[in-house]
N, C-alpha and C positions, 0 to 999 in steps of 0.2 A: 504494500500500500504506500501511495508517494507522500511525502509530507508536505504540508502545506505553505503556501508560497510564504515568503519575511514579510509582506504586506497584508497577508492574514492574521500572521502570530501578535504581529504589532497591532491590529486591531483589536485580535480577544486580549492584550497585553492593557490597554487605554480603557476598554471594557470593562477589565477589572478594578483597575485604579477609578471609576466613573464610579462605579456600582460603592466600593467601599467609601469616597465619598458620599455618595449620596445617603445611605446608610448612616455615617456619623454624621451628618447634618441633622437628620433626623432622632437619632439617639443622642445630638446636646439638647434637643429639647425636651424628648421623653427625659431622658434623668436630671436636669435642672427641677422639672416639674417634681418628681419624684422625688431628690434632696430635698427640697423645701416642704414637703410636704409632712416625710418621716424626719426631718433635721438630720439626714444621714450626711456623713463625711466621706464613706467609701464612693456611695452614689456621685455627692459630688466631683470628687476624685475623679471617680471614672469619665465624668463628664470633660475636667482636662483632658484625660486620658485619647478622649473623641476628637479635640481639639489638637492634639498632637498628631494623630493620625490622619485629619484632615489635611496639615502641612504637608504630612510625609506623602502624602499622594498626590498633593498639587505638585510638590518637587518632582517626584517621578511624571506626571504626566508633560510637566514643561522638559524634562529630559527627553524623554522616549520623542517629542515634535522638533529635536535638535535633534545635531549630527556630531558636534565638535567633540575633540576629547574634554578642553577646560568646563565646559559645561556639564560632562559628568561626574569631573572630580569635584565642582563645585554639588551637586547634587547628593554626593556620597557626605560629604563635609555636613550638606542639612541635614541630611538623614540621621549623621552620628550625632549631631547636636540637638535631634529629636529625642535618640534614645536617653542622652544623656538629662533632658530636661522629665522624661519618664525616671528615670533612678532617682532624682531629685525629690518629683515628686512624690514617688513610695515610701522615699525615706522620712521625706518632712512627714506625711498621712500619717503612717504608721507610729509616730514617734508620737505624736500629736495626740492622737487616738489612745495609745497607752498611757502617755504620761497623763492628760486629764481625764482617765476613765470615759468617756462620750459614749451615752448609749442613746445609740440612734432606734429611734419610733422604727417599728415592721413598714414595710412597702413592697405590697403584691405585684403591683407594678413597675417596681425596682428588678422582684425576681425573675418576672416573666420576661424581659427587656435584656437583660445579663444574657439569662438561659441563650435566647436565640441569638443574642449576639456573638456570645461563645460559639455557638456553630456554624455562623456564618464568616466570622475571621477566619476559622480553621480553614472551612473552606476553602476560601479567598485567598489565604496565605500558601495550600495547595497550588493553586491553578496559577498564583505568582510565582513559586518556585520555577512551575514546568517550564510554564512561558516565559519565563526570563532565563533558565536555561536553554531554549529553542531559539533565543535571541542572542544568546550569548552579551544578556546585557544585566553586568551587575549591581548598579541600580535599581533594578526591578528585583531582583535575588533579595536585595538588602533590603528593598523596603516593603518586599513578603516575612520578610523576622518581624519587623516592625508590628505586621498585620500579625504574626503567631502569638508575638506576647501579648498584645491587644485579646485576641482569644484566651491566651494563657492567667491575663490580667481579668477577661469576663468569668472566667470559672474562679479563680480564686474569690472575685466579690462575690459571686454569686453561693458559694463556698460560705462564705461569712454573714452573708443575708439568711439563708436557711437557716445555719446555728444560731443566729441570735432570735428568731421568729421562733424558732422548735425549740431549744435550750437554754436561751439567754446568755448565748455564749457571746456577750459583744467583743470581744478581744482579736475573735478568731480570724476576720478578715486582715486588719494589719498584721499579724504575723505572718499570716499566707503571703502577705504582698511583702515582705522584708525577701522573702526567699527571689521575688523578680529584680530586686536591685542588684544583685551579684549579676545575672542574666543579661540586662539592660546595662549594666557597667563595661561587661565584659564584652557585648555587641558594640558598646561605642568604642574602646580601644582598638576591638581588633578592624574596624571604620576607617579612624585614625591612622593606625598603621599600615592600612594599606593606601591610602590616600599618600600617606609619607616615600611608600615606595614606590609607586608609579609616576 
């Protein structure tokens, strides 16, 4: 079976970057609503979270509609300063969250919103990998991690929402999310260092 032409892959490539914007457009305002609602901090977190993601796919879609190399190393540079402002903020969340105890109100709409987000990054972060491998374009590779933790980042709240609604475990989401700052730390070095060596 023949593979499909570089101006196909580059379309489902944009496709994807479209789709996951359009989605976090929509999910700052589902969880804004939903923070204010239960006075949640992870919610709002996440809702950065959407906003950081938003960047990282308008970066990649103005890469992928260029050609030059300087525009991809610039590309790869916002993306590592994406992830980097994600480790930031899990750190500040979680730290914030334990040190004043904050128990954030239950929101059903918080869990249902997580849930399918979580599967929809996976997703998304899948069909970036392929197609930024069939394009051999590592911008698009890199800023499908971006969209994994994003998913990896929806299951942990989502993680923390359940326990605190079922057990009152408010704690449980900021530690979940202490384990993605290593992750996101270590995605924006190894960003940086490849940007240093090309």
């Amino acid at each position: 079976m023949a593979s499909p032409p570089p101006s196909d892959i580059l379309r489902r490539g944009l496709a994807l970057e479209y789709t996951t914007l359009g989605w976090n457009v929509v999910g700052v305002a589902v969880l804004a609503w939903s923070a204010i609602k239960a006075r949640s901090v992870a919610l709002a977190g996440f809702g950065l979270d959407s906003f950081i993601e938003i960047g990282a796919s308008v970066v990649v879609v103005w890469e992928l509609t260029g050609s030059d190399k300087s525009r991809q190393r610039k590309a790869l540079r916002l993306i590592g300063a994406a992830f980097a402002l994600l480790a930031l903020y899990l750190l500040a969340q979680g730290t914030v969250v334990l040190a004043t105890g904050h128990h954030a109100g239950h929101s059903v709409a918080g869990i249902i919103w997580t849930a399918l987000t979580a599967g929809a990054m996976f997703i998304l972060a899948w069909g970036k990998a392929r197609t930024g491998a069939a394009l051999g374009n590592i911008v698009l590779q890199t800023e499908g991690r971006v969209t994994l933790v994003d998913g990896v980042l929806a299951s942990s709240v989502l993680v923390g929402l359940v326990l605190n609604a079922t057990l009152n475990w408010w704690w449980a989401d900021p530690v979940a999310g202490f384990v993605l700052v290593y992750y996101a730390a270590r995605e924006c070095a190894g960003i940086l260092r490849h940007g240093a060596a090309s």
